[in-house]
N, C-alpha and C positions, 0 to 999 in steps of 0.2 A: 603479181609479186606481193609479197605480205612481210610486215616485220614485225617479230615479234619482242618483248620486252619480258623481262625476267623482273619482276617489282621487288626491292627489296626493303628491310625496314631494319627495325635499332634489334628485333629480335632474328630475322631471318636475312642476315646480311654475310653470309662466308662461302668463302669454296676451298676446294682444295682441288688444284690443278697440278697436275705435274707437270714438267720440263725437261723430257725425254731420259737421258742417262742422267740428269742433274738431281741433286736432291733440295729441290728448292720449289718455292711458286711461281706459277706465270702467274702474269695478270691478263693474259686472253686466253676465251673457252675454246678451243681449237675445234676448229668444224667436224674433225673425227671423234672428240667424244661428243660432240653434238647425236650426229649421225648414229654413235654407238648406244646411246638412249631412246632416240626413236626407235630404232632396231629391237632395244630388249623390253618397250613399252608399247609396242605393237606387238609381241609374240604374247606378252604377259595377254594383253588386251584385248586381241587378236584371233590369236593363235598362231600355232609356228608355220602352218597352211598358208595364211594371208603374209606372212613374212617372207615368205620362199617367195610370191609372186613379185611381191615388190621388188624383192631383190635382181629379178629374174628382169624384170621392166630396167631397174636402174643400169644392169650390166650390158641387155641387149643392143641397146641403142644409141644411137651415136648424133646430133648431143643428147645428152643426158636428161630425162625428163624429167629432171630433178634436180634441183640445186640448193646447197645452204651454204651461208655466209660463217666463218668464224664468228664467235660472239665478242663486240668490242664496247667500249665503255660508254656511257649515255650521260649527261647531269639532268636531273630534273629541278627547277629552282622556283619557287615560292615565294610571295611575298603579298602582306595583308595591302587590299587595295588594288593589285597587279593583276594580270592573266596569269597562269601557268607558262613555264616558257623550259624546252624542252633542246638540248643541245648535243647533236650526234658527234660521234669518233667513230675515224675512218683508222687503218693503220700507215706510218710517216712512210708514204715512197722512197725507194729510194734511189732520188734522181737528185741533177741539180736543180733548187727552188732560184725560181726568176724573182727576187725581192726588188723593191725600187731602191735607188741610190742610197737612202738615208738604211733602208733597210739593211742592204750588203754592210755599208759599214757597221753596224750594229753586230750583225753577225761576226764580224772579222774579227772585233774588239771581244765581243761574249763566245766565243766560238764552242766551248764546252756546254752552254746553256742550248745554243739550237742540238749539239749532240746526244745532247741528254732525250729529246723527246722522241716518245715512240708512238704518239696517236697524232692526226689532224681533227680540226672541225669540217665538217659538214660544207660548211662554209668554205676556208679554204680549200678543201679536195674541188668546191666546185669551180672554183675560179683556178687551179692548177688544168682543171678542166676545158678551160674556156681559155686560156694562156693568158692571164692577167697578171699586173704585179702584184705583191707581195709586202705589205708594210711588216717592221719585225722590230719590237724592242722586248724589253723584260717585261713589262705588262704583260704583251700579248700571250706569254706562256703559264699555266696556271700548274699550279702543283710542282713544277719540274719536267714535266712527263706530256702535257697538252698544250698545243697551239691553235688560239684561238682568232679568231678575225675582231676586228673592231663591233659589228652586228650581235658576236657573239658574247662580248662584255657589255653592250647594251642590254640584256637579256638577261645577264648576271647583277646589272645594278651597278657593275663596276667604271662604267666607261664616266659616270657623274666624278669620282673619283684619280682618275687619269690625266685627264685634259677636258677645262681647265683646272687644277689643283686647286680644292677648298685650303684657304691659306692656313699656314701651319700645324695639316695635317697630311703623315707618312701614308702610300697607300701600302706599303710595305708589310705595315699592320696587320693591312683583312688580306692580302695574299702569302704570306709567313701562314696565317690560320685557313686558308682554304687546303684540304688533304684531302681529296677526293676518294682516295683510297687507302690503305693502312696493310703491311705483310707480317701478322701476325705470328710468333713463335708459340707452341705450346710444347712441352715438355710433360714426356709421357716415358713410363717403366715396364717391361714385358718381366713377369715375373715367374721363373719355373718353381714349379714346387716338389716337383720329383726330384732335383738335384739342392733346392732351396736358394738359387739366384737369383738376381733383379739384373734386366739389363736396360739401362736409362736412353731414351733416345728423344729426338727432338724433332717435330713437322711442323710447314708453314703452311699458311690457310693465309689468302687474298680475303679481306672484308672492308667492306664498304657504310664507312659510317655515319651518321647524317652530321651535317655540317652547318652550324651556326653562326653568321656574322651579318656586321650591319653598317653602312655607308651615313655618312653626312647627306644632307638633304633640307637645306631653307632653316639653319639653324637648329634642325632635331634630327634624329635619325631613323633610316629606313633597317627595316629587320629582313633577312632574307634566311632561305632555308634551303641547301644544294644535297638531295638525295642523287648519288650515282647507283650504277648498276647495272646489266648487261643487256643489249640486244644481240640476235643476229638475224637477215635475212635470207627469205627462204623465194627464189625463183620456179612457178610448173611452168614447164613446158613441154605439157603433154601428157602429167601424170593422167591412167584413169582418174574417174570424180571418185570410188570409191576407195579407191588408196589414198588420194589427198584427203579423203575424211578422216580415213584410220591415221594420216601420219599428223593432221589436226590434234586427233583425240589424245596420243602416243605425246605430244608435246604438252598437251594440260597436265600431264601426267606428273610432268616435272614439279610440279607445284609440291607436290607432298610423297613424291619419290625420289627427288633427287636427280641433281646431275652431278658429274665426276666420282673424285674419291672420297672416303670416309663420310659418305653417307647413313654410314651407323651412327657415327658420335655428331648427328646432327648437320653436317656441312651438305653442301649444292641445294639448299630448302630455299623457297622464296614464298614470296604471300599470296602471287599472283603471277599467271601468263594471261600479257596483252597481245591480241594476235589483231592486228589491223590490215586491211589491204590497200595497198598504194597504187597511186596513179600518178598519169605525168605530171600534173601540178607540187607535185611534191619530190622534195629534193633529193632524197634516196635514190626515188625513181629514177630522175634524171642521171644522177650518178653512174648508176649501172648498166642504164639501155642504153645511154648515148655512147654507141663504141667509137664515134673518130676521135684518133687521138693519134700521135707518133710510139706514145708507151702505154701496157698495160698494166694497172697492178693487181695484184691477187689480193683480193682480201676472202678467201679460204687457203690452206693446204694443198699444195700442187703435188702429183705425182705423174710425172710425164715419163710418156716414153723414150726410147735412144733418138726418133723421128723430131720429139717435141723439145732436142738439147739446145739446135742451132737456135730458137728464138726467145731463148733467155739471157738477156740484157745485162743484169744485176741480180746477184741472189744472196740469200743463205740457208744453209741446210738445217732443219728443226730433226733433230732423232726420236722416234718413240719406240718405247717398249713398255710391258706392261705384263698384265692377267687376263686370261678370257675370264668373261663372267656368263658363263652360260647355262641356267637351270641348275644354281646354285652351286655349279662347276667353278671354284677358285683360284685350282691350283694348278692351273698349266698355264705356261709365258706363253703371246704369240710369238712369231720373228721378229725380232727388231726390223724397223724401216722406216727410211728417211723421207722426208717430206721437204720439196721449197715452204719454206716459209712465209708468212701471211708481210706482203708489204716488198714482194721483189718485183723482179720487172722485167717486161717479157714485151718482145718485137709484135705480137701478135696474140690471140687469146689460146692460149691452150688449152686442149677438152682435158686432160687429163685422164686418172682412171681409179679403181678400186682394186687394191691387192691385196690378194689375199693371204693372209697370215698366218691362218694355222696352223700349226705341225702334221707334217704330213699323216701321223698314228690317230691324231684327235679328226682333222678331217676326215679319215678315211671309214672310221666310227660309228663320228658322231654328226658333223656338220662343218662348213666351211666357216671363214672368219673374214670379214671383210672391212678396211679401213678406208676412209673417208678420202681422196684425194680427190675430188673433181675441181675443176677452174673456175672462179667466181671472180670478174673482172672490174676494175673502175678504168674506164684510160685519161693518161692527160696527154697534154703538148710537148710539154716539156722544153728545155734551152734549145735554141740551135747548136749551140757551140759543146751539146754532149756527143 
């Protein structure tokens, strides 16, 4: 298993992700456009020869010799003096969370703040894991949007801040100013000239800006510095060695070709892909091989069959639709098709599959179109009383 890191900085920090029929941003890189850049960075890379095989490999085989993770939100944090200190997001199950006594009430009283989030740490997924409580106040969520463990404010600098309270100072201060992420408006005019009209229109782009703040500490203060930014996990099992190199290569790719949309006007660039390999000692790892659990969650894109209905728990449906982009092919849509969404919850793991999209005249052409749907699981325990 290897996970890889998408590095961002103050100049190569945007994407533009879409949100199936919505006209708006996600803020997760959905495993099918993942998948949809390897695909057209191996043919680039490649050739369309070594692309067919892959393909051929992925479709054959039941599981799947191949797996990627949606890509979801990473902090990396800084501080002169400190180690480096690195803090994963899972996406929020959705189950009921076992909190302790103090916690439930907290939730019951904030109830729109635990609603509000859509990522876990690392930390908590893993103790949801292992069926452990749950501490939860306003501290422990940062931005709005993240819930993090006690471990994981330590790491942040923030936990000196918390408990016990340097006296007559708000922490309120340095978490108001932590934004981990930021959804950009730009405003943009399509101008004909043969008729001589402007037509005004407006896209959002997810970016990620570095983030500046500093904690009390022994009467002066500590400086810290929280860069966000994507990873996703990529599972072989089984690929040939020389497909996993081409689908290696096909991901550095992204560095200076881009993933998602508008890749023209600069968005999905980063400065760097970190590609590491994990082992049991390391918590990702654990997250994903350890399957006992009462529930699974998907942290990719599910597309199951009629067989794979009965063992979905909790869900919700993602839509996408889009352009093929194929050898500078722009202008044909594939089918719309729906997707369980990254963070539902399934009796059992399910393989999923890849369907294919194209319109029947372009396949029949040119080549087939295939979207990302395979099953990438965490499991937890979860309540009894669900």
């Amino acid at each position: 298993m290897y996970s890889v890191k998408l590095r961002s900085s103050r100049e190569r920090n945007r994407y533009s992700i879409g949100r199936g029929l919505a006209r708006e941003a996600d803020i997760i890189l959905h495993s099918d456009t993942i998948f949809s850049a390897i695909c057209n960075n191996m043919r680039k890379a490649s050739g369309a020869g070594v692309l067919d095989k892959f393909l051929q490999a992925m479709r054959g085989k039941k599981p799947a010799p191949f797996k990627i993770s949606s890509g979801f939100h990473y902090f990396e944090i800084t501080s002169p003096g400190r180690q480096p200190a690195t803090v994963f997001f899972v996406p929020k199950p959705r189950i009921k969370f076992p909190f302790t006594a103090a916690g439930q009430v907290e939730v019951t009283e904030h109830p729109k703040t635990f609603k509000r989030i859509r990522f876990i740490s690392l930390a908590i997924a893993l103790k949801l894991q292992r069926g452990e409580k749950l501490g939860f106040s306003k501290n422990h969520v940062i931005g709005g949007n993240y819930l993090v463990d006690d471990e994981d404010l330590a790491k942040m600098g923030l936990d000196a801040v918390v408990a016990p309270r340097p006296s007559g100072f708000d922490p309120k201060v340095i978490f108001d100013k932590i934004r981990p992420y930021t959804i950009l408006e730009q405003h943009r005019v399509v101008k004909d000239r043969v008729v001589n009209s402007s037509d005004p229109f407006t896209t959002f782009v997810l970016a990620f800006p570095q983030v500046d703040y500093y904690v009390p500490s022994n009467g002066s203060r500590q400086s810290f510095t929280l860069q966000a930014g994507l990873y996703f996990l990529i599972e072989d099992g089984g690929l040939p060695p020389e497909n996993l190199g081409q689908v290696v290569q096909a991901i550095r790719l992204v560095k200076d070709g881009g993933i998602g949309g508008k890749r023209s006007l600069g968005c999905g660039l980063c400065d760097g892909v970190e590609i590491a390999a994990l082992d049991d000692k390391q918590g990702l790892f654990q997250l994903v091989r350890r399957g006992e659990g009462r529930f699974h969650v998907n942290i990719s894109l599910v597309h199951p069959t009629n067989e794979d209905i009965p063992a979905i728990v909790d869900f919700n449906l993602l839509p996408r639709d889009g352009f093929i982009h194929s050898n500078g092919n722009t202008s044909r849509r594939f089918k719309d098709v729906k997707f369980i969404e990254e963070g539902s919850v399934f009796s059992t793991r399910v393989a999923g599959g890849l369907p294919q999209v194209a319109p029947a005249d372009f396949s029949s052409t040119r080549h087939e179109v295939y979207k990302y749907g395979i099953g990438m699981y965490y499991a937890v325990k979860g309540s009894e009383d669900e």
